[in-house]
C-alpha positions as CSV (number, residue, x, y, z in Angstrom):
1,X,-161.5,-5.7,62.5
2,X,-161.1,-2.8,60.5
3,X,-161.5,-1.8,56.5
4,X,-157.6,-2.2,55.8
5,X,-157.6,-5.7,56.9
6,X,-159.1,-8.2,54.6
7,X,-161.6,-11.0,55.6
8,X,-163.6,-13.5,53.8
9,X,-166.5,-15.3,55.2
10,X,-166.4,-18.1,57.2
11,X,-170.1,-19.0,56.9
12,X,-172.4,-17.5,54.4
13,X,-176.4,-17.7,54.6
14,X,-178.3,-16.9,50.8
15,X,-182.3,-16.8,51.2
16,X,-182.3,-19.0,53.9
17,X,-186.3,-19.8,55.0
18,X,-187.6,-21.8,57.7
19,X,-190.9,-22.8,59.0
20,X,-192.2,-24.9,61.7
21,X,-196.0,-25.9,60.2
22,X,-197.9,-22.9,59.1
23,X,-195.5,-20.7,61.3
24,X,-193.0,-18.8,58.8
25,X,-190.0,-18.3,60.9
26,X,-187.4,-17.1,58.9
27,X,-188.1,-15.7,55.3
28,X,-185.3,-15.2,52.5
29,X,-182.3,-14.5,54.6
30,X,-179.2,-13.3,53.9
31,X,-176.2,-13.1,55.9
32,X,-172.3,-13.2,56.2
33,X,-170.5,-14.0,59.5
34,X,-166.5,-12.7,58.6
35,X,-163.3,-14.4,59.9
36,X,-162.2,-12.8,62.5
37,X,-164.9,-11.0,63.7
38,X,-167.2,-10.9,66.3
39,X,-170.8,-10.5,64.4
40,X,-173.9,-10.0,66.8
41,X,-177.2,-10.8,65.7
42,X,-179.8,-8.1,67.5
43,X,-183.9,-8.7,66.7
44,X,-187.2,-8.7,68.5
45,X,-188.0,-11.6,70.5
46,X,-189.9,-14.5,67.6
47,X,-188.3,-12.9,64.7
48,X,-186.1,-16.3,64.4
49,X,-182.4,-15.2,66.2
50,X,-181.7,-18.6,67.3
51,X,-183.0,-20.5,64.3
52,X,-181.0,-18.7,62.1
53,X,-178.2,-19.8,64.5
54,X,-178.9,-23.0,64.7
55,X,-179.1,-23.3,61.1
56,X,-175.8,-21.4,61.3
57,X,-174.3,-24.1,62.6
58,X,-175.5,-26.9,61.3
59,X,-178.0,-27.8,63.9
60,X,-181.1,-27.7,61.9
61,X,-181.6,-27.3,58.3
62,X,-183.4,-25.2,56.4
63,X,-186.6,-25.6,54.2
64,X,-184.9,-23.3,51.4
65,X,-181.6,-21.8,51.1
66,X,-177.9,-22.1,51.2
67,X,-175.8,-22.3,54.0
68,X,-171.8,-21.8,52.5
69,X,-168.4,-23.4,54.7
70,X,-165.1,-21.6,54.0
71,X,-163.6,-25.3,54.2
72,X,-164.3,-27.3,57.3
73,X,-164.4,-25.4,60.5
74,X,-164.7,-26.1,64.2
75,X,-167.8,-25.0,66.0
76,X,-168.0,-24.8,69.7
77,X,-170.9,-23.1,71.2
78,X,-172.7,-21.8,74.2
79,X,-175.5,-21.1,75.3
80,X,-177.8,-19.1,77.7
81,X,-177.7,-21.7,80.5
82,X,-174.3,-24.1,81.2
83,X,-174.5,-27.1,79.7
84,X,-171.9,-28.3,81.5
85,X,-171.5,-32.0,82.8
86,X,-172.7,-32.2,86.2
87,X,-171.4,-35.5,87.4
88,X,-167.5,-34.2,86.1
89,X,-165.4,-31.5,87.7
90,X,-164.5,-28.3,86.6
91,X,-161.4,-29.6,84.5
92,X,-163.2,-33.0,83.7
93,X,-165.1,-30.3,81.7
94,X,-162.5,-29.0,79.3
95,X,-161.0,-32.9,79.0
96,X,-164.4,-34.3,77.9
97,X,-164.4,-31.9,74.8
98,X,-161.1,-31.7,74.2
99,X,-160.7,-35.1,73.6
100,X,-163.4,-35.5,70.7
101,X,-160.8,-33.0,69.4
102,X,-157.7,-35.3,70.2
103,X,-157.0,-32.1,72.5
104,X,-156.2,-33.7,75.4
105,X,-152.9,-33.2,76.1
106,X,-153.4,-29.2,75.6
107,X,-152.8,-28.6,79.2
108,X,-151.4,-25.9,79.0
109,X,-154.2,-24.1,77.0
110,X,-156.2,-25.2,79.6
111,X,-154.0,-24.3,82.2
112,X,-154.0,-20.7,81.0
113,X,-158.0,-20.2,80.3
114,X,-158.6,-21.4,84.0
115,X,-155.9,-18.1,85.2
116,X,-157.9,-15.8,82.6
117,X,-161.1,-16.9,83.9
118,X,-160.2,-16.7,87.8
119,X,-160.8,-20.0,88.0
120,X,-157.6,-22.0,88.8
121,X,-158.7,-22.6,92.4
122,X,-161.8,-24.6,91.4
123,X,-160.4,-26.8,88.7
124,X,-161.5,-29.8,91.1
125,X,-164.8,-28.5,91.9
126,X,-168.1,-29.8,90.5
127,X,-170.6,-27.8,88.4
128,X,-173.0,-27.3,91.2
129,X,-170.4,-25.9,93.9
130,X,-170.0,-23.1,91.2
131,X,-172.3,-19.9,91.0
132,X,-174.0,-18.7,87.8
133,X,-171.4,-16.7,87.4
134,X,-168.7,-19.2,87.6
135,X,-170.6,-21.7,85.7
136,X,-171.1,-19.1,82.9
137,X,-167.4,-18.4,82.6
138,X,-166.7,-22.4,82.6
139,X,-168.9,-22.2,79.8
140,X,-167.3,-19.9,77.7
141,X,-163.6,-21.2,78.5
142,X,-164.6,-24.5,77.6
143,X,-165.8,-23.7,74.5
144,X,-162.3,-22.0,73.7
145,X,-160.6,-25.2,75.0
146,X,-161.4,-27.1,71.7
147,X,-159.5,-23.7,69.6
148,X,-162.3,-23.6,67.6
149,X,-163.2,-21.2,64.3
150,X,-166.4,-20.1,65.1
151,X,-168.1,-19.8,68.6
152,X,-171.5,-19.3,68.5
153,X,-173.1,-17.9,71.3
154,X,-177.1,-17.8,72.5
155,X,-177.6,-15.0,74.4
156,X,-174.7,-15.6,77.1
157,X,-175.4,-12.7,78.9
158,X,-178.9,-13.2,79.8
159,X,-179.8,-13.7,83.5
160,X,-177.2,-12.0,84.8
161,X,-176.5,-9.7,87.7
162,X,-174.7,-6.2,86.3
163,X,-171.3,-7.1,87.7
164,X,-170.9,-10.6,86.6
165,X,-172.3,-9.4,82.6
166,X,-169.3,-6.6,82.6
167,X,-166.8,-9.5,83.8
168,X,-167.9,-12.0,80.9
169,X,-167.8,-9.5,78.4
170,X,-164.6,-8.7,79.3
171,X,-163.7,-11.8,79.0
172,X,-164.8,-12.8,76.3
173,X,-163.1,-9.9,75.0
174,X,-160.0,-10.6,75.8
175,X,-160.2,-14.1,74.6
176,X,-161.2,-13.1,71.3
177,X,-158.6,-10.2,70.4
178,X,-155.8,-12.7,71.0
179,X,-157.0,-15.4,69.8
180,X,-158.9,-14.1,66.0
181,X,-161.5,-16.4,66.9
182,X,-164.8,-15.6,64.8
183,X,-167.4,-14.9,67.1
184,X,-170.8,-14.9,66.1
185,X,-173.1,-13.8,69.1
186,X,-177.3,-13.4,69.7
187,X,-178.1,-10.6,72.4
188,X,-180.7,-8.6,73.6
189,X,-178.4,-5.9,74.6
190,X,-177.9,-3.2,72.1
191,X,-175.1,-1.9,74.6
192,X,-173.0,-5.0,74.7
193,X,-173.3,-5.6,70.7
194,X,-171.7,-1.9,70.3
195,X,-169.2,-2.3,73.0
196,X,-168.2,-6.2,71.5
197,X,-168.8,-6.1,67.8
198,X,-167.4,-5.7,64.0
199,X,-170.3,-6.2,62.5
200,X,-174.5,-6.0,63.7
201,X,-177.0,-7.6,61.9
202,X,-180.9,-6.5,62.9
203,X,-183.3,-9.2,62.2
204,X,-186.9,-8.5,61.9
205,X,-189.8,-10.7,62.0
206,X,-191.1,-11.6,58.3
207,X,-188.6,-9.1,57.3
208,X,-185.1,-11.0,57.0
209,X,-182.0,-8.4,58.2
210,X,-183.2,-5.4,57.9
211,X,-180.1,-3.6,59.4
212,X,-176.1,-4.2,58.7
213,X,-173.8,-1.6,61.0
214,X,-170.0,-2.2,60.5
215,X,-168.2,-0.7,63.4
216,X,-164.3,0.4,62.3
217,X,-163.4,1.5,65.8
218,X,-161.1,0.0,68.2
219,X,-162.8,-1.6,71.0
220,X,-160.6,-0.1,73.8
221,X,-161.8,3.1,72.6
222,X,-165.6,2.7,72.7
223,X,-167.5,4.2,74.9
224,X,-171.9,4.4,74.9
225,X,-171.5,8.2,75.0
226,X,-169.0,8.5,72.5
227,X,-171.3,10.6,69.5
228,X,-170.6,7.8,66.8
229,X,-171.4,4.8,69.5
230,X,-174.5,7.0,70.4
231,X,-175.5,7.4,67.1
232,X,-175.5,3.6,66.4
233,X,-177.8,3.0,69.5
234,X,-180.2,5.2,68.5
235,X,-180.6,3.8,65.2
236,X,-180.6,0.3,66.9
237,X,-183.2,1.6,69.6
238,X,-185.4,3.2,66.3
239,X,-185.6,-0.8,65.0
240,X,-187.1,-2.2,68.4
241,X,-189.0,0.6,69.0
242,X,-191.4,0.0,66.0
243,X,-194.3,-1.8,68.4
244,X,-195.1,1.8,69.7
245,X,-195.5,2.9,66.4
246,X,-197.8,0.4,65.4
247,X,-200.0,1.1,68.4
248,X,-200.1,4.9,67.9
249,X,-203.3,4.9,66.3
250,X,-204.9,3.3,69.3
251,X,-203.5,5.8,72.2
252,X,-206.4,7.4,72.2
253,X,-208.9,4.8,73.0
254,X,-206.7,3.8,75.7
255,X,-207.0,7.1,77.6
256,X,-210.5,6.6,77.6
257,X,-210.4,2.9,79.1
258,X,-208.5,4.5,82.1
């Protein structure tokens, strides 16, 4: 996505606040997710990623705050294990949610996310002859099967070996630059949200988004040591890095312990 090309939002969050009990979760947070775009959510672990998500997409409400449609889209989702249906084959998979969609007879959409997965010979298999790996792909094309508006994704990358993160990222990729679907995606990985995003959003604990980074180069051309990529991670590293800073104070009492 780049400046020239207009894009309105598909979902927009004003002061959105959340608590569970006397636990403040979320705190008077704003955010856009824009058509089109693939918008990662970084934060430290507790500071409310995946209940800003979930409120996101409908599947919790907030205490206080708006949460604004562009019209009625289609959400698919996945998450950071399969939730795929154990007792139904690989393709039994895609059917099951295509049909709440009265996608059924889409086989050839299916046909072609099973090639672009590497997965065509195991349409027939069952979830559990699959590894993580395959599972995690099955995931994500069956989320695509429904041609939704906005995927939102928890972390898919977690738990993964090295080589089977670069192969769904790529994938994902792909799947995403031809078909404009709006991506909204949670990560730990600073690396992946530089090398996949439009837009970043940091969220901080009791803060609410304390960081917006639009990124207006092509995503063919990135590269981690590329000096404007680098720059990025540094000012992403400088956010998560703050729990050092906070124990500075204390560095010396802990040389004396040891």
């Amino acid at each position: 996505m780049f400046k020239d090309q207009i894009s309105k939002p598909i979902i927009e969050l004003r002061s959105i606040s959340k608590s569970y009990g006397k636990l403040a979760v979320l705190k008077e947070v704003d955010l856009k997710i824009y058509q089109r775009e693939v918008t990662c959510l970084l934060g430290h672990s507790g500071s409310g990623k995946t209940t800003l998500m979930r409120i996101a997409s409908s599947l919790a409400r907030p205490d206080f705050g708006q949460v604004i449609k562009n019209g009625d889209p289609r959400f698919a989702y996945v998450f950071q294990s399969p939730r795929l249906l154990p007792w139904q084959t690989a393709e039994e998979n895609l059917l099951f949610v295509q049909k709440n969609y009265g996608l059924s007879k889409e086989k050839k959409l299916r046909d072609l996310l099973f090639e672009i997965a590497d997965l065509a010979g195991f349409r027939k298999a069952f979830p559990a002859q699959l590894s993580g790996g395959m599972q995690q792909r099955l995931e994500l094309i069956r989320a695509f099967a429904v041609k939704p508006d906005l995927v939102f994704l928890d972390e898919p990358f977690k738990s993964l070996d090295l080589q089977t993160k670069f192969n769904l990222r790529q994938l994902l990729d792909v799947i995403q630059q031809q078909s404009k679907t709006t991506l909204f995606l949670i990560t730990h990985d600073p690396e992946a949200a530089l090398l996949l995003a439009d837009r970043i959003y940091f969220l901080a604990k009791e803060q609410g988004i304390t960081k917006e980074i639009v990124i207006n180069i092509p995503r063919s051309s990135r590269k981690i040591s590329s000096p404007q990529i680098s720059t990025y991670l540094e000012e992403i590293i400088d956010e998560f890095t703050d729990l050092v800073d906070q124990t500075n104070y204390q560095l010396d009492n802990l040389k004396e312990l040891f």
